[in-house]
LUMTORVO-401838 format. One line per field, with one value per residue (C-alpha): residue number from 0; x, y, z. Coordinates in steps of 0.25 Angstrom, whole numbers. Example, Ala and Ser with C-alpha at 12.3 -4.5 7.8 and 13.67 -1.06 7.14 Angstrom:
BEGIN
i <- c(0; 1) .
X <- c(49; 55) .
Y <- c(-18; -4) .
Z <- c(31; 29) .
# end
This chain:
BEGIN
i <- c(0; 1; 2; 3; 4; 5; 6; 7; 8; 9; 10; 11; 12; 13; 14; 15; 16; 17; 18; 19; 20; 21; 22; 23; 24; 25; 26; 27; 28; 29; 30; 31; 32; 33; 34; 35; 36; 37; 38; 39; 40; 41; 42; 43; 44; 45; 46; 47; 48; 49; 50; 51; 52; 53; 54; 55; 56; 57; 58; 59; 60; 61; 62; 63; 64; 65; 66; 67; 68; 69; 70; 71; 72; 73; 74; 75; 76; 77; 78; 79; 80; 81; 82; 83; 84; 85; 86; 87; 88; 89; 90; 91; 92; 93; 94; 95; 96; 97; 98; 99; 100; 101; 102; 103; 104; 105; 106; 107; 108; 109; 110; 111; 112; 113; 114; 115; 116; 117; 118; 119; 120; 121; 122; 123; 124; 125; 126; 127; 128; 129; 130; 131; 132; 133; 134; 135; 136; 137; 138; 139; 140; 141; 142; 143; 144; 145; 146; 147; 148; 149; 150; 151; 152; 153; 154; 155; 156; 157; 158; 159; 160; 161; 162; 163; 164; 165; 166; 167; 168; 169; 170; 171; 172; 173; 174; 175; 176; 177; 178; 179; 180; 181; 182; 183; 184; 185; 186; 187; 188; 189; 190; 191; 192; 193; 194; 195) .
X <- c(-111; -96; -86; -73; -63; -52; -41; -33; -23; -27; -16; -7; 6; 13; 27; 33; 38; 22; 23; 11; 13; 3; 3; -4; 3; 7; 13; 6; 5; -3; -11; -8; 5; 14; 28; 37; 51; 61; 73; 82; 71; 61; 48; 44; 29; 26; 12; 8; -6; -11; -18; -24; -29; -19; -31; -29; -13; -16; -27; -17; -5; -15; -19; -6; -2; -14; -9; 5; 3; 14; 24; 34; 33; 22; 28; 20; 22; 12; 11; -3; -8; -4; 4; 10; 2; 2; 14; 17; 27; 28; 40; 29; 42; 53; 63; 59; 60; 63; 51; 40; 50; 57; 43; 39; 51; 49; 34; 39; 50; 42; 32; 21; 8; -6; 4; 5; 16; 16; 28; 26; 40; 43; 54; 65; 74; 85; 87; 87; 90; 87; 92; 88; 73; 75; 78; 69; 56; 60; 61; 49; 43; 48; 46; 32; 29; 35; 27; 14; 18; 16; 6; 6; -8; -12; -21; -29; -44; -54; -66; -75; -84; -99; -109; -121; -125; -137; -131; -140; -129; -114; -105; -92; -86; -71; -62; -50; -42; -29; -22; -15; -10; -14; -22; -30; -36; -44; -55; -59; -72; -72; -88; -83; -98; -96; -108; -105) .
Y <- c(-112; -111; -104; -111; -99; -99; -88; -86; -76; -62; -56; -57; -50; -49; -46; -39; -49; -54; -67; -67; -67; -69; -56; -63; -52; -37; -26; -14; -4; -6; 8; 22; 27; 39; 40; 53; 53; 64; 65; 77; 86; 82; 74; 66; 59; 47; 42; 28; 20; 10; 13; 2; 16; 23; 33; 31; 32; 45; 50; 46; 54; 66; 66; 67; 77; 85; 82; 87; 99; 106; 95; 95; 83; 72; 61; 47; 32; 23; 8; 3; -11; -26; -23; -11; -5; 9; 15; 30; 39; 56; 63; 77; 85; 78; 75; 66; 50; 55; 52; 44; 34; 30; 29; 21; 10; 9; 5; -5; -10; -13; -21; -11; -10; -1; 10; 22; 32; 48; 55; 68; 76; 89; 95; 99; 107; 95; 92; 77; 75; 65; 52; 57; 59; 45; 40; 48; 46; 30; 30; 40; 29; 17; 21; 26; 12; 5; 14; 11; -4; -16; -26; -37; -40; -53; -54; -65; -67; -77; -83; -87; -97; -97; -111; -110; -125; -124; -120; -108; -99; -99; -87; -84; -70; -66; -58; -48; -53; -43; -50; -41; -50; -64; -56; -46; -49; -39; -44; -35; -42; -39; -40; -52; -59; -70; -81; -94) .
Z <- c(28; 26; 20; 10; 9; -3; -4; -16; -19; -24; -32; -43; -46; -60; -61; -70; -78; -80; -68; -60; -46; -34; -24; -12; 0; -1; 8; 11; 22; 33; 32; 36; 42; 42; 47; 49; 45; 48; 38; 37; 45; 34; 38; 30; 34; 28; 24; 20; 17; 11; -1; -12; -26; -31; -26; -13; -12; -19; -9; 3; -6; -4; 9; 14; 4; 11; 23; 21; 12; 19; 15; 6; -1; 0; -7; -11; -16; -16; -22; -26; -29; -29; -41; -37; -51; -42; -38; -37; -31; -29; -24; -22; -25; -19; -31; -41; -35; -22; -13; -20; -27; -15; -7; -17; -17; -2; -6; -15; -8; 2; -6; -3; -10; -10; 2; -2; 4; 8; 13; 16; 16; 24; 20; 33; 25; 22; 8; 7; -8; -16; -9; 5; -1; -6; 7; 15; 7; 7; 22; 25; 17; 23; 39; 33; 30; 41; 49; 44; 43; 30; 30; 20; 14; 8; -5; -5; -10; -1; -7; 4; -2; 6; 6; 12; 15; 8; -6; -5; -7; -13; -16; -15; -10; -13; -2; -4; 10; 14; 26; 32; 46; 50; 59; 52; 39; 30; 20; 8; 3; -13; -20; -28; -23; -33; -33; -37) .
# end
């Protein structure tokens, strides 16, 4: 018995100008983490996950909306899918393009995908205005990340071809592989059974 394995690249990405382009890494977080941040005696809690539905980044958004009813404001952004195709931002009463907006540039300057973010704001009695909630959303979001730390995962498939030396038997399975390090790699089997 042996095994003859074949990797090939698993995504593509069109531009906007129509040119197709291979996505064989991306950035994401690497799972929970919450950070605190004090500006101007206001606290403002970040939240961030990884999520892979629009479902799930909503879920989050309202777990921590239940968590902190008593806030203020609980503010979210969140970037979904290889393309980006899912992207949302809510200021939850701050003024409009405040909060969510900037959250949501930090997430794309930093080429993050499938994260969603939750900051959670309560107020200190320090009006910050417009540009200070700029800024302070952006930071609360950007410590909140490095917090929780970035991880580039790597979209490959591997077909792992099985002979059996008698001929009884010949199949060939596919394999979703995520590396995450050199040193851990995760494998999502997808049923993709395909007999030859």
């Amino acid at each position: 018995m042996f095994f003859h394995i074949y990797v090939t690249i698993k995504s593509e990405l069109v531009t906007s100008k129509g040119v197709k382009l291979l996505l064989t890494a991306y950035f994401t977080v690497k799972g929970y983490g919450e950070h605190e941040l004090v500006i101007q005696k206001s606290r403002f809690i970040t939240y961030v996950t990884r999520v892979t539905t629009e479902a799930d980044a909503q879920a989050f958004i309202e777990m921590i909306k239940k968590k902190h009813w008593d806030a203020n404001h609980n503010c979210s952004a969140y970037l979904i899918g290889e393309q980006d195709h899912i992207q949302k931002a809510n200021d939850d009463g701050e003024p409009n393009g405040t909060a969510g907006v900037p959250m949501l540039e930090v997430l794309k300057k930093r080429r993050l995908k499938d994260t969603v973010v939750v900051v959670t704001r309560y107020f200190g009695g320090i009006k910050l205005g417009a540009g200070g909630l700029i800024r302070a959303y952006g930071s609360a979001t950007s410590e909140g990340l490095n917090a929780t730390g970035i991880v580039e995962r790597r979209l490959v498939q591997i077909f792992i071809q099985r002979l059996i030396t008698l001929g009884l038997e010949n199949w060939k399975m596919k394999f979703a592989v995520h590396i995450i390090s050199l040193k851990k790699l995760i494998i999502s089997i997808k049923s993709n059974f395909k007999p030859m």
